[in-house]
N, C-alpha and C positions, 0 to 999 in steps of 0.2 A: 476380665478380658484384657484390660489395659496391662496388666502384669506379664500374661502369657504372652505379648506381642512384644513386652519389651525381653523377656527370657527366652523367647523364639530369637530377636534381631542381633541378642549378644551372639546365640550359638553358632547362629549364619556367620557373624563377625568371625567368629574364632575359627572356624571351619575354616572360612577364606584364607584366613590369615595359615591357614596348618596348610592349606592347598595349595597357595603360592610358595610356601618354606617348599612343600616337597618338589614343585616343578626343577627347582634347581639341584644341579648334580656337581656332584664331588670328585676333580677329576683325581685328587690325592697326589699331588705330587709330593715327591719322597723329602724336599726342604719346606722349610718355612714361609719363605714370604718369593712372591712372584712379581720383578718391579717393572718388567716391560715383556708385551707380549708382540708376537709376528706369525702368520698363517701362510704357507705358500707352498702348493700342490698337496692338499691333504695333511700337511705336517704343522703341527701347533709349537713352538719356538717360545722359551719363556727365557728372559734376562733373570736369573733370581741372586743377585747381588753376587755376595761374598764366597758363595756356593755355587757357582759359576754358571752354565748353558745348560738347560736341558730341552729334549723334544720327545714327542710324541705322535706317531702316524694316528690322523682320525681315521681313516678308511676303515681300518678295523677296532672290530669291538672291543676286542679284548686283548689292545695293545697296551706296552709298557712302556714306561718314562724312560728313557737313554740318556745318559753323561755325557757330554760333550764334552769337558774340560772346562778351564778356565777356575775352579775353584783357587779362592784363599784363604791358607792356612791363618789359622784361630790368630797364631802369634802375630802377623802382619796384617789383622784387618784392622779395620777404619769404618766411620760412622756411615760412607758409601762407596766403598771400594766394591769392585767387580764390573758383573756384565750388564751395563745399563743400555745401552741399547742395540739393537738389530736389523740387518735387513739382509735379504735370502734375495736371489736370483737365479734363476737357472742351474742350481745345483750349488751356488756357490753362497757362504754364507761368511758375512763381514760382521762383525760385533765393536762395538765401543767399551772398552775395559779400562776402568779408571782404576789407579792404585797409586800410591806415594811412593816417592824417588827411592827411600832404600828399598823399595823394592824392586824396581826396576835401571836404577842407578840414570836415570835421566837419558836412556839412551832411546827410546820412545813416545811416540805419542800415548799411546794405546789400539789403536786402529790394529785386531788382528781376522784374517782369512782363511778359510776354508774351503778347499775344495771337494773333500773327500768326506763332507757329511761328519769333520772334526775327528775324524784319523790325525789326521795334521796339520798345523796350526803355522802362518808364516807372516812374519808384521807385512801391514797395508800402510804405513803411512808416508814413505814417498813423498817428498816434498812440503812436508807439515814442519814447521817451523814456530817456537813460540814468540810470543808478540816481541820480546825482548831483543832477538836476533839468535840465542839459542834452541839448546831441545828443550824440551818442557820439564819443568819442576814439578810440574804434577801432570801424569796424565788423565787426561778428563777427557774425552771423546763421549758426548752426551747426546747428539743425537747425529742418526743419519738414514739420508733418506734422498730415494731413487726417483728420478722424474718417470712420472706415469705416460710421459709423453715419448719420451729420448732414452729411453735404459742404461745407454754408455753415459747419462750427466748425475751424477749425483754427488748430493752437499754435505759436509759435516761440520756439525756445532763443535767447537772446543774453545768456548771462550771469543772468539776470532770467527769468520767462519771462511771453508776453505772449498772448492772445488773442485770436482776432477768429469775431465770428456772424456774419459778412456773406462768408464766402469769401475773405478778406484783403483790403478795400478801407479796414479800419479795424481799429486792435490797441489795447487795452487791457491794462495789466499786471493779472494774476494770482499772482504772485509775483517778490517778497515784497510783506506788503497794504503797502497807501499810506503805513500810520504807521510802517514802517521803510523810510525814505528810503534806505539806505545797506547793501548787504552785500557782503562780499569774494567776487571775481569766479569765475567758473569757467573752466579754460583747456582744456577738453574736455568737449562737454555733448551728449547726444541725448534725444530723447523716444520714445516708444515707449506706442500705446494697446493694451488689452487685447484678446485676436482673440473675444471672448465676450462680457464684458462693456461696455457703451457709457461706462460710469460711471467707470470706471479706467485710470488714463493712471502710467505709469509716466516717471521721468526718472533722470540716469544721468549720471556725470561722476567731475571731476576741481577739485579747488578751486585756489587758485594756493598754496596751504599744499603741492601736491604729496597731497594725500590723497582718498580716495575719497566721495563722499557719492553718497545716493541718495534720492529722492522720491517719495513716492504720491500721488497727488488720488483720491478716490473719488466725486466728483461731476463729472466730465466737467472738470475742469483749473480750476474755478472756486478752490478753496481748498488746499492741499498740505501732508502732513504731512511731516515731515524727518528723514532717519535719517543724521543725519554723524557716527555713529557706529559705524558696521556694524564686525563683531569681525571683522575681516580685516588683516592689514599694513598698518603706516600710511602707507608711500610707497608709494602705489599707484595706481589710478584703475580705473574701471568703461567699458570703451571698447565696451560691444557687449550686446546683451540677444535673447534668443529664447524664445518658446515653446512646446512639445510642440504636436505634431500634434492628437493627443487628447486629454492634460489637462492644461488651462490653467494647473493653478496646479502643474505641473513646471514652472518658469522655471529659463533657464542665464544667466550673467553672465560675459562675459569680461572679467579685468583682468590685469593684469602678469605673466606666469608663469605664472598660472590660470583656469583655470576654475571656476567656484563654481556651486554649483544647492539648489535649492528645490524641497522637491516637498508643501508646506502654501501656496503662494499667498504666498511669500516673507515668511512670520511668521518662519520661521528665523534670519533675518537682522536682525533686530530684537531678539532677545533678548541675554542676558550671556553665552552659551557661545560662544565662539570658534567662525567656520565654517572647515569644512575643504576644502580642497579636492578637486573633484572630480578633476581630473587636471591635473597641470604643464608647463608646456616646458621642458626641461631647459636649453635656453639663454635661458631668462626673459624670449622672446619677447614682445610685447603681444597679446591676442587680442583685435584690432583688429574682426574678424567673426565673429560667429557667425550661423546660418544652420540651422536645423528644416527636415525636410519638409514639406511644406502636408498632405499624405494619410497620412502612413507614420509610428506610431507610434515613438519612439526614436530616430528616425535624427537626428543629429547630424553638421554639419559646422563648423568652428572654425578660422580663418585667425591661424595667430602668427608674423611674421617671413615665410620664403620658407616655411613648414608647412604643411601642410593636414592637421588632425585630421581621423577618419570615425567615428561610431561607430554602433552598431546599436542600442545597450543600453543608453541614454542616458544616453553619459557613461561608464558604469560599466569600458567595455572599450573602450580606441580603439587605433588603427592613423595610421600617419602616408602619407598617399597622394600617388602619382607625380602632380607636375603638372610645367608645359612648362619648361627650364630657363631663360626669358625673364622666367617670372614669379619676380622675385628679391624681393620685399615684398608681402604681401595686404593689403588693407584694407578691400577691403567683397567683401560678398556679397550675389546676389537670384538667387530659386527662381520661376523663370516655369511656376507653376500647370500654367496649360494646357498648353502644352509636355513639363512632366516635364524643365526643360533648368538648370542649373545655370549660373549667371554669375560671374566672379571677376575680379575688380581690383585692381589694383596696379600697382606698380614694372613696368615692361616691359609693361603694357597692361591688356586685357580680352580672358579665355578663355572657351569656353565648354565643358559635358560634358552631352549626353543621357543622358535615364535615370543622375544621377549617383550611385545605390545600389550598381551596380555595384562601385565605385571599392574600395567595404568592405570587404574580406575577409570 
Protein backbone atom coordinates (compact mmCIF):
# COMPACT_ATOMS: atom_id res chain seq x y z
CA UNK A 1 0.00 0.00 0.00
CA UNK A 2 2.82 2.30 0.99
CA UNK A 3 4.29 1.85 -2.60
CA UNK A 4 1.05 2.45 -4.55
CA UNK A 5 0.76 5.85 -2.59
CA UNK A 6 4.10 6.82 -3.21
CA UNK A 7 3.70 5.80 -7.31
CA UNK A 8 0.19 7.43 -7.07
CA UNK A 9 2.02 10.97 -5.49
CA UNK A 10 4.80 10.81 -8.22
CA UNK A 11 2.04 10.56 -11.10
CA UNK A 12 -0.13 13.55 -9.54
CA UNK A 13 3.52 15.21 -9.33
CA UNK A 14 4.35 14.80 -12.99
CA UNK A 15 0.72 15.40 -14.19
CA UNK A 16 0.86 18.85 -12.38
CA UNK A 17 3.94 19.54 -13.54
CA UNK A 18 2.88 18.59 -17.59
CA UNK A 19 -0.45 20.77 -16.53
CA UNK A 20 1.25 23.93 -15.59
CA UNK A 21 3.88 23.46 -18.86
CA UNK A 22 0.67 23.29 -21.00
CA UNK A 23 -1.23 26.38 -19.23
CA UNK A 24 1.36 28.58 -20.89
CA UNK A 25 1.24 29.72 -24.64
CA UNK A 26 3.48 30.25 -27.27
CA UNK A 27 2.94 33.52 -28.71
CA UNK A 28 5.94 32.65 -31.49
CA UNK A 29 7.41 35.44 -32.25
CA UNK A 30 9.21 35.41 -35.56
CA UNK A 31 13.03 36.63 -33.60
CA UNK A 32 14.74 35.10 -30.94
CA UNK A 33 14.94 36.83 -27.77
CA UNK A 34 12.16 39.57 -26.55
CA UNK A 35 14.16 42.15 -24.06
CA UNK A 36 11.48 44.65 -23.14
CA UNK A 37 7.80 44.34 -23.34
CA UNK A 38 4.80 47.27 -23.43
CA UNK A 39 0.66 46.70 -23.90
CA UNK A 40 -1.56 49.59 -24.79
CA UNK A 41 -5.13 49.37 -26.37
CA UNK A 42 -4.99 45.60 -27.15
CA UNK A 43 -1.52 45.95 -28.90
CA UNK A 44 1.45 43.85 -27.29
CA UNK A 45 4.93 46.01 -28.18
CA UNK A 46 8.08 43.87 -27.77
CA UNK A 47 11.75 45.58 -27.68
CA UNK A 48 13.55 42.44 -29.26
CA UNK A 49 17.19 43.85 -29.53
CA UNK A 50 19.15 43.90 -32.62
CA UNK A 51 16.01 42.84 -34.58
CA UNK A 52 14.38 45.76 -33.98
CA UNK A 53 10.16 46.46 -32.76
CA UNK A 54 7.77 44.26 -33.31
CA UNK A 55 3.67 44.21 -32.28
CA UNK A 56 0.96 42.29 -32.12
CA UNK A 57 -2.95 43.19 -31.97
CA UNK A 58 -4.33 40.80 -28.85
CA UNK A 59 -7.99 41.64 -29.77
CA UNK A 60 -7.80 38.94 -32.26
CA UNK A 61 -7.05 35.47 -32.29
CA UNK A 62 -5.52 34.75 -35.02
CA UNK A 63 -3.28 37.86 -35.31
CA UNK A 64 0.16 38.17 -36.74
CA UNK A 65 3.59 39.64 -35.51
CA UNK A 66 4.25 43.11 -37.65
CA UNK A 67 7.78 44.71 -38.24
CA UNK A 68 8.02 47.94 -37.18
CA UNK A 69 11.50 48.67 -38.02
CA UNK A 70 14.44 49.54 -36.18
CA UNK A 71 16.41 46.24 -37.09
CA UNK A 72 20.45 45.89 -37.01
CA UNK A 73 22.18 44.64 -39.48
CA UNK A 74 24.42 41.42 -38.42
CA UNK A 75 27.68 43.51 -39.55
CA UNK A 76 26.86 46.49 -36.96
CA UNK A 77 25.68 44.72 -34.00
CA UNK A 78 26.93 44.79 -30.64
CA UNK A 79 26.37 42.74 -27.30
CA UNK A 80 23.09 45.23 -26.78
CA UNK A 81 22.34 47.35 -29.63
CA UNK A 82 18.61 48.00 -30.58
CA UNK A 83 15.27 48.54 -29.30
CA UNK A 84 15.54 48.47 -25.51
CA UNK A 85 13.00 50.14 -24.41
CA UNK A 86 9.27 51.62 -25.00
CA UNK A 87 6.35 53.45 -24.41
CA UNK A 88 3.06 53.85 -26.56
CA UNK A 89 0.61 56.66 -25.95
CA UNK A 90 -2.15 57.59 -27.85
CA UNK A 91 -1.19 56.36 -30.99
CA UNK A 92 2.16 57.43 -30.74
CA UNK A 93 5.06 55.18 -30.11
CA UNK A 94 8.54 56.44 -28.62
CA UNK A 95 11.49 53.64 -28.37
CA UNK A 96 15.00 53.74 -26.82
CA UNK A 97 17.45 52.46 -29.58
CA UNK A 98 20.82 52.09 -28.45
CA UNK A 99 23.65 51.58 -31.18
CA UNK A 100 27.48 52.63 -31.50
CA UNK A 101 28.70 55.83 -33.05
CA UNK A 102 29.59 54.42 -36.41
CA UNK A 103 26.64 53.81 -36.59
CA UNK A 104 24.97 56.58 -36.13
CA UNK A 105 27.92 59.00 -36.44
CA UNK A 106 27.15 60.70 -32.93
CA UNK A 107 24.57 62.78 -34.16
CA UNK A 108 21.94 61.15 -31.89
CA UNK A 109 20.81 60.10 -28.75
CA UNK A 110 18.64 57.26 -29.82
CA UNK A 111 15.37 58.56 -28.67
CA UNK A 112 13.06 57.66 -32.04
CA UNK A 113 8.89 58.27 -32.75
CA UNK A 114 6.24 57.17 -34.22
CA UNK A 115 3.27 58.38 -35.12
CA UNK A 116 1.83 56.27 -37.78
CA UNK A 117 2.07 52.88 -35.99
CA UNK A 118 6.10 52.83 -37.57
CA UNK A 119 5.32 53.80 -41.09
CA UNK A 120 7.61 56.46 -40.11
CA UNK A 121 10.18 57.00 -37.96
CA UNK A 122 11.54 60.72 -36.75
CA UNK A 123 14.38 61.27 -33.90
CA UNK A 124 12.67 62.45 -30.42
CA UNK A 125 15.53 63.67 -28.69
CA UNK A 126 15.48 67.44 -28.60
CA UNK A 127 17.40 68.73 -26.08
CA UNK A 128 19.47 65.59 -24.91
CA UNK A 129 22.84 66.34 -24.51
CA UNK A 130 25.67 64.09 -23.35
CA UNK A 131 27.15 64.63 -19.80
CA UNK A 132 30.35 65.81 -21.56
CA UNK A 133 28.70 68.88 -23.29
CA UNK A 134 28.26 67.00 -26.60
CA UNK A 135 26.09 64.56 -28.58
CA UNK A 136 26.52 61.23 -27.26
CA UNK A 137 29.19 58.48 -28.13
CA UNK A 138 27.06 55.96 -27.62
CA UNK A 139 23.47 56.14 -27.85
CA UNK A 140 21.88 54.46 -24.87
CA UNK A 141 18.32 55.59 -24.26
CA UNK A 142 17.47 52.68 -21.59
CA UNK A 143 14.50 53.40 -20.23
CA UNK A 144 11.58 55.65 -20.57
CA UNK A 145 8.59 56.15 -19.12
CA UNK A 146 5.41 58.30 -18.87
CA UNK A 147 3.72 59.72 -15.59
CA UNK A 148 0.61 57.80 -14.91
CA UNK A 149 -0.37 60.97 -13.46
CA UNK A 150 0.45 63.93 -16.08
CA UNK A 151 0.87 62.21 -19.77
CA UNK A 152 2.61 65.37 -21.13
CA UNK A 153 5.74 64.55 -18.15
CA UNK A 154 7.73 61.75 -19.03
CA UNK A 155 11.58 60.72 -18.14
CA UNK A 156 14.35 59.17 -19.79
CA UNK A 157 17.22 57.07 -18.46
CA UNK A 158 20.50 57.61 -20.57
CA UNK A 159 23.20 57.46 -18.26
CA UNK A 160 22.00 61.11 -16.97
CA UNK A 161 18.44 61.48 -16.70
CA UNK A 162 16.43 63.90 -18.66
CA UNK A 163 12.85 65.39 -18.72
CA UNK A 164 10.32 66.61 -20.98
CA UNK A 165 6.59 68.50 -20.07
CA UNK A 166 5.55 68.58 -23.42
CA UNK A 167 5.04 64.56 -24.10
CA UNK A 168 8.68 64.09 -25.46
CA UNK A 169 9.07 66.76 -28.22
CA UNK A 170 11.74 68.44 -25.90
CA UNK A 171 14.06 66.96 -22.82
CA UNK A 172 15.90 68.79 -20.48
CA UNK A 173 18.41 67.30 -17.97
CA UNK A 174 17.37 66.77 -14.42
CA UNK A 175 19.98 64.92 -13.31
CA UNK A 176 22.80 65.56 -12.48
CA UNK A 177 21.97 69.63 -12.03
CA UNK A 178 23.87 71.74 -14.60
CA UNK A 179 26.88 72.67 -12.22
CA UNK A 180 28.13 68.99 -12.38
CA UNK A 181 29.02 68.70 -16.03
CA UNK A 182 30.47 65.43 -15.53
CA UNK A 183 29.49 61.85 -13.85
CA UNK A 184 30.42 58.28 -14.27
CA UNK A 185 28.16 56.53 -16.49
CA UNK A 186 25.64 53.86 -15.66
CA UNK A 187 25.70 50.47 -17.72
CA UNK A 188 22.22 49.31 -16.62
CA UNK A 189 19.63 51.95 -15.66
CA UNK A 190 15.35 51.95 -15.41
CA UNK A 191 13.10 54.32 -13.91
CA UNK A 192 10.11 53.44 -12.37
CA UNK A 193 7.16 56.10 -10.88
CA UNK A 194 5.28 55.47 -7.77
CA UNK A 195 1.63 53.52 -8.41
CA UNK A 196 0.21 56.17 -5.53
CA UNK A 197 1.99 58.84 -5.38
CA UNK A 198 2.45 61.42 -8.53
CA UNK A 199 5.52 62.90 -6.62
CA UNK A 200 7.91 59.99 -6.45
CA UNK A 201 9.79 58.41 -9.15
CA UNK A 202 12.17 55.89 -8.31
CA UNK A 203 15.52 55.07 -10.44
CA UNK A 204 17.56 51.92 -10.31
CA UNK A 205 20.89 50.67 -11.88
CA UNK A 206 24.22 49.61 -12.28
CA UNK A 207 27.28 52.15 -12.30
CA UNK A 208 30.25 51.00 -14.80
CA UNK A 209 32.36 50.68 -11.22
CA UNK A 210 30.14 47.29 -11.60
CA UNK A 211 28.08 48.54 -8.22
CA UNK A 212 24.67 49.08 -7.50
CA UNK A 213 23.23 52.65 -6.95
CA UNK A 214 19.65 53.78 -6.53
CA UNK A 215 17.58 57.25 -6.77
CA UNK A 216 14.64 58.97 -5.32
CA UNK A 217 13.08 62.36 -6.70
CA UNK A 218 10.20 63.27 -4.59
CA UNK A 219 8.96 66.09 -6.57
CA UNK A 220 7.89 64.44 -9.86
CA UNK A 221 11.82 63.87 -11.37
CA UNK A 222 12.66 67.50 -11.07
CA UNK A 223 15.54 67.19 -8.34
CA UNK A 224 17.05 63.38 -7.08
CA UNK A 225 18.47 62.23 -3.95
CA UNK A 226 21.39 59.49 -4.23
CA UNK A 227 21.86 56.35 -2.43
CA UNK A 228 25.30 54.79 -3.99
CA UNK A 229 25.55 53.43 -1.20
CA UNK A 230 22.86 51.00 -0.35
CA UNK A 231 24.38 48.00 2.26
CA UNK A 232 24.18 45.35 -0.18
CA UNK A 233 27.34 43.52 -2.16
CA UNK A 234 29.38 45.67 -3.98
CA UNK A 235 29.45 43.86 -7.25
CA UNK A 236 26.22 43.98 -7.93
CA UNK A 237 23.49 46.04 -9.70
CA UNK A 238 19.57 46.77 -9.19
CA UNK A 239 18.04 45.21 -12.52
CA UNK A 240 14.16 45.28 -11.64
CA UNK A 241 11.84 47.13 -9.18
CA UNK A 242 7.92 46.25 -8.20
CA UNK A 243 5.35 47.22 -5.88
CA UNK A 244 2.69 45.51 -3.75
CA UNK A 245 -0.59 45.42 -4.85
CA UNK A 246 -1.86 47.02 -1.71
CA UNK A 247 0.92 48.77 0.03
CA UNK A 248 3.02 50.76 -1.81
CA UNK A 249 5.81 51.38 0.29
CA UNK A 250 6.42 47.09 0.29
CA UNK A 251 8.79 47.71 -2.62
CA UNK A 252 10.93 44.43 -4.15
CA UNK A 253 14.37 44.99 -5.92
CA UNK A 254 15.83 42.51 -7.97
CA UNK A 255 19.70 42.37 -8.16
CA UNK A 256 22.37 39.60 -8.63
CA UNK A 257 21.45 36.46 -6.68
CA UNK A 258 18.74 38.53 -4.91
CA UNK A 259 15.97 39.68 -4.14
CA UNK A 260 15.78 42.52 -1.59
CA UNK A 261 12.47 44.23 -0.12
CA UNK A 262 11.30 47.21 1.79
CA UNK A 263 8.36 47.18 3.57
CA UNK A 264 8.90 51.20 5.26
CA UNK A 265 8.83 53.05 1.69
CA UNK A 266 12.46 51.92 1.14
CA UNK A 267 13.97 54.02 4.33
CA UNK A 268 15.63 50.51 4.90
CA UNK A 269 17.77 50.87 2.37
CA UNK A 270 19.21 53.98 3.18
CA UNK A 271 20.39 53.27 6.51
CA UNK A 272 23.96 51.58 8.03
CA UNK A 273 22.52 48.10 8.73
CA UNK A 274 23.34 45.78 6.03
CA UNK A 275 19.95 44.54 3.94
CA UNK A 276 19.33 41.06 3.86
CA UNK A 277 18.00 39.44 1.44
CA UNK A 278 14.82 38.38 0.84
CA UNK A 279 15.41 35.15 -1.12
CA UNK A 280 18.46 33.91 -3.38
CA UNK A 281 19.10 31.91 -6.61
CA UNK A 282 21.13 29.55 -5.74
CA UNK A 283 22.98 29.78 -9.21
CA UNK A 284 23.35 33.70 -8.76
CA UNK A 285 21.08 34.25 -11.50
CA UNK A 286 20.27 38.17 -12.31
CA UNK A 287 16.64 38.92 -11.36
CA UNK A 288 16.27 40.63 -14.49
CA UNK A 289 12.04 40.92 -13.63
CA UNK A 290 10.24 41.37 -11.19
CA UNK A 291 6.50 41.57 -11.55
CA UNK A 292 3.49 42.19 -8.55
CA UNK A 293 -0.15 41.53 -9.12
CA UNK A 294 -2.01 44.63 -10.03
CA UNK A 295 -5.20 43.33 -7.47
CA UNK A 296 -3.64 40.45 -5.32
CA UNK A 297 -2.03 41.24 -2.21
CA UNK A 298 1.56 39.41 -1.86
CA UNK A 299 1.74 37.77 -4.93
CA UNK A 300 5.06 37.97 -6.39
CA UNK A 301 6.72 36.85 -9.61
CA UNK A 302 10.64 37.21 -10.16
CA UNK A 303 12.43 36.05 -13.49
CA UNK A 304 16.39 34.98 -12.63
CA UNK A 305 18.22 33.07 -15.58
CA UNK A 306 15.74 30.41 -17.21
CA UNK A 307 13.76 30.69 -13.16
CA UNK A 308 10.63 31.92 -12.47
CA UNK A 309 10.08 32.66 -8.79
CA UNK A 310 6.06 32.73 -7.46
CA UNK A 311 5.38 33.71 -4.20
CA UNK A 312 2.07 34.39 -2.23
CA UNK A 313 3.58 35.67 0.89
CA UNK A 314 5.63 38.28 -0.33
CA UNK A 315 8.75 37.13 -0.93
CA UNK A 316 8.78 35.45 2.39
CA UNK A 317 7.96 31.84 0.88
CA UNK A 318 8.58 31.07 -2.94
CA UNK A 319 8.48 28.16 -5.14
CA UNK A 320 10.38 27.99 -8.48
CA UNK A 321 7.53 27.35 -11.44
CA UNK A 322 7.25 25.18 -14.75
CA UNK A 323 7.67 27.35 -17.53
CA UNK A 324 7.93 26.19 -21.57
CA UNK A 325 11.44 24.74 -21.99
CA UNK A 326 12.00 27.36 -25.06
CA UNK A 327 12.09 30.05 -22.51
CA UNK A 328 15.93 29.45 -21.68
CA UNK A 329 16.59 33.52 -20.22
CA UNK A 330 13.81 35.86 -18.70
CA UNK A 331 14.08 39.27 -18.86
CA UNK A 332 11.20 41.19 -18.56
CA UNK A 333 7.73 40.90 -17.41
CA UNK A 334 4.16 42.73 -17.78
CA UNK A 335 0.75 41.87 -15.89
CA UNK A 336 -2.15 42.96 -18.48
CA UNK A 337 -4.68 44.22 -15.70
CA UNK A 338 -7.55 43.56 -17.61
CA UNK A 339 -6.92 40.28 -18.83
CA UNK A 340 -5.55 38.66 -15.39
CA UNK A 341 -2.86 37.36 -18.20
CA UNK A 342 0.75 37.22 -17.33
CA UNK A 343 3.59 38.00 -20.19
CA UNK A 344 7.16 36.70 -20.14
CA UNK A 345 10.23 37.43 -22.36
CA UNK A 346 13.25 36.26 -23.15
CA UNK A 347 15.79 34.03 -24.62
CA UNK A 348 13.39 31.75 -26.99
CA UNK A 349 10.54 34.54 -27.17
CA UNK A 350 7.38 35.74 -25.37
CA UNK A 351 4.87 33.43 -23.38
CA UNK A 352 1.96 33.96 -22.12
CA UNK A 353 -0.23 32.31 -18.65
CA UNK A 354 -3.96 33.26 -17.70
CA UNK A 355 -4.97 33.78 -14.24
CA UNK A 356 -0.97 33.32 -13.55
CA UNK A 357 -1.81 32.66 -9.45
CA UNK A 358 -2.44 29.44 -10.36
CA UNK A 359 1.25 28.60 -11.19
CA UNK A 360 1.94 29.19 -6.90
CA UNK A 361 1.52 26.27 -5.09
Amino acid sequence: MKQITVILTIVLLLSCTKDNINLWEDLNLPVQTGYVLFIDNNNLYVGAGYDGLWTRNLSRRNSKWEYLGHRVTEGERHFEAGVQAINVYNGTITIGYICPPEIDDGKFIGVWRSKDRGNTWEPADEGIRAPWGGWSQWSSARSIVRSPYNSDHVLLGYGDIFKSKDGGNFWYRVYPEPDFPYRYSSLYFSLIWHPTNPNIIWAHGETNRFQPWLMRSVDAGNTWEEYFHVNVPRNNAFYSMAFDADDPDIIYIGAQGAVIRSTKGGEEWMGEEPVPALFTDDQGNFFYALQTHPEIPGVLFAGAGKRLYGSKGYGETVSILETPDELTFIIDMWHDKDADILYVSGDGGVFRIHNPVRLIP
